[in-house]
N, C-alpha and C positions, 0 to 999 in steps of 0.2 A: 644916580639915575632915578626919575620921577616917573612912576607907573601911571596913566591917565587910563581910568576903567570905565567901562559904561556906564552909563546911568539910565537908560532908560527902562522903565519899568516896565513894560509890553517885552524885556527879553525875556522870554521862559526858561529857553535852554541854553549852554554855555557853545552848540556848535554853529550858534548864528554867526553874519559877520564880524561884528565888535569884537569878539572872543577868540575869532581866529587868528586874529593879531595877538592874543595877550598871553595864551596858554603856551610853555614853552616843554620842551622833552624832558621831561623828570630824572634823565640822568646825567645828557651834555650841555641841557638850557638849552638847545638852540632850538629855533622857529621850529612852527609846527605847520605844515600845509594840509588843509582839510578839504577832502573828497565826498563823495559817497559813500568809500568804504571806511571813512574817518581820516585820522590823523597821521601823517607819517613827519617823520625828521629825517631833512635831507642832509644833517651833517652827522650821522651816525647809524642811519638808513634803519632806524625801529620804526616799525609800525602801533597804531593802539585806535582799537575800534570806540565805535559810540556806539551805546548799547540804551536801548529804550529809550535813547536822546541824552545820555548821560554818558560825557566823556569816561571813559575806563583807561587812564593815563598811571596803571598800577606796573610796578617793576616786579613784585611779585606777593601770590594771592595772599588773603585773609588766611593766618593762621587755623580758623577751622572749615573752610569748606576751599573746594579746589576755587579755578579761575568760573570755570564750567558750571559746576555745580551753586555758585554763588550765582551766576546770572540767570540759573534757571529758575533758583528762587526768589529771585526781582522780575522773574518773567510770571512766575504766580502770584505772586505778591500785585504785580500792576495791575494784572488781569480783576484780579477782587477789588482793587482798588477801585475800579470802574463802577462799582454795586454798591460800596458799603462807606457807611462814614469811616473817620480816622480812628476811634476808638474800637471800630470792630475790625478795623485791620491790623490793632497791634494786638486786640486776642487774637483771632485770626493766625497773626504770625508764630506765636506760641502752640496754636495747636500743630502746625504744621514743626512744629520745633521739639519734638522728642525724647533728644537727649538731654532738655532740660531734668531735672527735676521738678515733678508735679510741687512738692512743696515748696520751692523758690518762683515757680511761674508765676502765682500771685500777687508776689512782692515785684516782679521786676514788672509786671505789666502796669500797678501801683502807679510803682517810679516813673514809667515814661507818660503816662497820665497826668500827671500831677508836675510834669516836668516844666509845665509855664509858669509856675509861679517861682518856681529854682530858678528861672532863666532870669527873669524880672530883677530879683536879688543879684544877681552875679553883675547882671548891665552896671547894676547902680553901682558897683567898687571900680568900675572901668572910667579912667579919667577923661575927662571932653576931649571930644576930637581936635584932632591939630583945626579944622579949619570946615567949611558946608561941606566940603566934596570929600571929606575922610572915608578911609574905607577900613573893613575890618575883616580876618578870617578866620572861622574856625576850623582846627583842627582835630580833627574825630569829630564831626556834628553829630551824631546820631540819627534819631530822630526828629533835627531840625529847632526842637525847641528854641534855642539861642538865637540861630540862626532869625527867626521869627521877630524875637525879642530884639535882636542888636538895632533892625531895618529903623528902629524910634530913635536910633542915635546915629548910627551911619547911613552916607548916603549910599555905599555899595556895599553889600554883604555878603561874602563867599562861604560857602558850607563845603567838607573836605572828609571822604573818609575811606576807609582802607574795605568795607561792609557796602559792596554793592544791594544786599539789600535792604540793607538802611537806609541807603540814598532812595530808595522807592518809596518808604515808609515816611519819611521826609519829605520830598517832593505834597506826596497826598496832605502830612500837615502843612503844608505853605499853601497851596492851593485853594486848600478852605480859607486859608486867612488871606487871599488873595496879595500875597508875598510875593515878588519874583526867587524863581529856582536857580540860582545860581551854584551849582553843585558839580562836585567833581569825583570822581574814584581815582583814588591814588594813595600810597605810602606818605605815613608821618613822617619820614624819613628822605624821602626822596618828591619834595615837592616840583608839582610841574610849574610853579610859578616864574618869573624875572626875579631879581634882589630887590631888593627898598620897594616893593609893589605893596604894601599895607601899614597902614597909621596904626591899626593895633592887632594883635592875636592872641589870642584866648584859646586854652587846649582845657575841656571840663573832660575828668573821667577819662584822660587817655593816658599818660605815664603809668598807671599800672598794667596797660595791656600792653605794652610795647618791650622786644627780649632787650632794649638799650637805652634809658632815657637820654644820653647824651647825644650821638646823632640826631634825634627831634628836636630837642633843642638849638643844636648847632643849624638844622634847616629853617626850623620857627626865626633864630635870630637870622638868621641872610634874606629871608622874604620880607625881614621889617624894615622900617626905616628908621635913621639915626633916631633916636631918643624916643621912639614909639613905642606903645605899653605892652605888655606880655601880662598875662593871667593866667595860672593855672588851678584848678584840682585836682586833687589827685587822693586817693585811701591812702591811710599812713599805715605802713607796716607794724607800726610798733601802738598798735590802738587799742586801747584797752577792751574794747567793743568786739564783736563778732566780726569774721572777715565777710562784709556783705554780699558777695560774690559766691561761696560756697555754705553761707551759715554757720561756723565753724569759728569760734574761738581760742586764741593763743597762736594762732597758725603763722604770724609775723617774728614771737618769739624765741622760734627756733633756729638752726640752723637751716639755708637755703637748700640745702641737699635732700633735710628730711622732709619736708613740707611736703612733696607729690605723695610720698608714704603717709603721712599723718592722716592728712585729709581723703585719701585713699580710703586709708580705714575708718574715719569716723564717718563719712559720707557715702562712698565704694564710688567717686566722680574725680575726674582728673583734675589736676591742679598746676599741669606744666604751662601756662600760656599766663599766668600771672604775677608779675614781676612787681611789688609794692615796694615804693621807695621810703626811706627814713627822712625825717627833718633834715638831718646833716646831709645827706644823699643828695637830697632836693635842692639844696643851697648850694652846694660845692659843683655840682650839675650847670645850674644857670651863671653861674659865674665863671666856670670854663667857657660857657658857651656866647660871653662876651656881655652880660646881664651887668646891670650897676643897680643902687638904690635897690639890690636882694632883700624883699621882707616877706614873713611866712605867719600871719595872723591866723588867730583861734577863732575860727568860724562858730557861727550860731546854730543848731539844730532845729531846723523849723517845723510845722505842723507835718510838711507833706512828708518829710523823712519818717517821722515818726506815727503817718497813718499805716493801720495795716500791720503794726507790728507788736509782741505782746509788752503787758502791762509793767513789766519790771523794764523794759526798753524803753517806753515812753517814759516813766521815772525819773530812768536812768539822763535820758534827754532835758529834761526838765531843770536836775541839776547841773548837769557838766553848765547850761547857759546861765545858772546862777552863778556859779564858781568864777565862770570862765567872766564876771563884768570883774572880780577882783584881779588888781595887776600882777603882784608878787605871785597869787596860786597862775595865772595866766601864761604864766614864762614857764612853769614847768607845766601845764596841762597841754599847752601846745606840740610839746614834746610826742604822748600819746592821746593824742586827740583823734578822732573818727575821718576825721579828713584833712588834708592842709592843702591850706590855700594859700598860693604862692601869686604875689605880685614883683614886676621887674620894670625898668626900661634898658633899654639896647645903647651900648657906649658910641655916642658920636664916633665918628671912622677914625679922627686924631687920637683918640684914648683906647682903641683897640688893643687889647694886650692878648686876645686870648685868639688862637689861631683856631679858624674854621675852617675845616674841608673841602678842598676845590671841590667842583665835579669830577674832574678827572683823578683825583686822587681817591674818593669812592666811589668810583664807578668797583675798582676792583672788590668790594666787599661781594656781589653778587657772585 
């Protein structure tokens, strides 16, 4: 089956008519009938509201804020949105964000700043589309960046994340860039899409927030279509680098049990909600999940990674991209490398060997 997605670019939001054909129930696939009050499925009889015009098609909430609590803060989130450019809604979002840590708030606010020129790079390792009308989605968009970035090479671009208000935060950068919003709240695991509905998908920075990379995967490969591309990022557990998420070094090299204690103590911040994969992890993952041509290249470290951070860091960055142009150090530095990036394509339907999950076979996980 061949997904025909809109194209027109005057669609802002996903609950216009196009979309009401396309969006299907994140747990049985089946049609979704959209009302006033939103979406319901008449073959499993769930309902899922649209919130500030953003389908919420989630099976269930973001690991740190409830269902409730996350739409309240895309409900202040929008409302600023309204007053202030993009850059002062994503400080903005940190001051209302708490439980950060003050000394990481600068670094992540950094990253989602700088986050156009990471996107720009990542497009260009993504192979030409099957054809003009190609479509692409991201999984976990964040704040949109990519999403931004892809619209130069595909004609439809879907943005996807489990973070209602990130899709807020998103929304405001597309708007500036006069992008269509094509965004959805929903599980990496439990996409609301049809099968074979995307030429290619791309997941940056999402397998280590997730408690299972293998069901995303197994969902990533059924929404693609035969021999369409897959990208990911993801932190390598075993990096020699500081774990960039809590600033804390070695914390891959432990065992998984001690890790909430480690980091506990060297930071006094929780550590249970991040799952880093290994090279081998990463690899044996997408080739369950029905991936062929598995390769896992030594990324570059570029300016924006390393503004903002101290001087033995940038150094440090400096040389892993020396090391990393020789071949022979390149095969073991990818091993503990700062990140890997994983590229795939999906086995035509005859070479299927790896079994993926009906829906009704996980629906019982919930």
């Amino acid at each position: 089956m061949e997904l025909s997605l809109p194209t027109n670019n005057s669609i802002a939001s996903l609950h216009e008519t196009d979309f009401r054909q396309w969006l299907r129930c994140p747990l049985c696939k089946g049609k979704l009938d959209f009302s006033a009050r939103g979406y319901h499925c008449a073959a499993c009889g769930r309902d899922f509201p649209v919130v500030l015009g953003i389908p919420d098609l989630r099976v269930y909430p973001d690991p740190y804020l409830s269902f409730e609590d996350d739409r309240r803060k895309g409900q202040v989130l929008q409302a600023r949105a309204e007053t202030v450019d993009f850059a002062e809604l994503v400080r903005f979002y940190w001051e209302i964000t708490p439980e950060t840590p003050a000394n990481l708030k600068g670094r992540f606010i950094r990253h989602v700043l700088s986050d156009d020129a990471r996107a720009e790079s990542i497009l260009a390792k993504l192979p030409p589309p099957f054809s003009a009308t190609a479509s692409c989605l991201e999984v976990g968009c964040g704040t949109g960046a990519f999403v931004k970035a892809a619209t130069r090479k595909f004609r439809t671009v879907v943005g996807c994340d489990i973070a209602f208000r990130w899709l807020v935060v998103a929304r405001k950068r597309l708007a500036v860039s006069g992008v269509p919003a094509r965004l959805v709240c929903c599980c990496a695991d439990y996409l609301p899409f049809p099968r074979e509905a995307f030429d290619s998908v791309v997941a940056i920075s999402l397998l280590e927030h997730v408690q299972s990379p293998q069901p995303v995967l197994d969902d990533c490969a059924r929404v693609l279509r035969d021999r369409g591309s897959f990208l990911a990022l993801s932190t390598n557990r075993y990096s020699l680098a500081t774990e960039p998420h809590v600033g804390v070094w070695g914390v891959g090299f432990l065992p998984r049990r001690w890790m909430q204690a480690y980091v506990r103590w060297k930071k006094g911040v929780s550590y249970d909600k991040h799952r880093l994969p290994s090279y081998f992890e990463l690899r044996r993952f997408l080739r369950n999940a029905g991936f062929e041509a598995v390769s896992i290249a030594l990324p570059q470290v570029s300016a924006a990674d390393c503004e903002g951070r101290p001087r033995f860091e940038r150094a440090g960055g400096r040389l892993f991209n020396s090391l990393g142009r020789l071949p022979l150090l390149c095969r073991i530095m990818v091993l503990v490398s700062p990140l890997l990036q994983a590229s795939a394509r999906k086995k035509a339907a005859a070479q299927q060997t790896a079994k993926i999950a009906s829906p009704a076979s996980r629906e019982g996980r919930i």
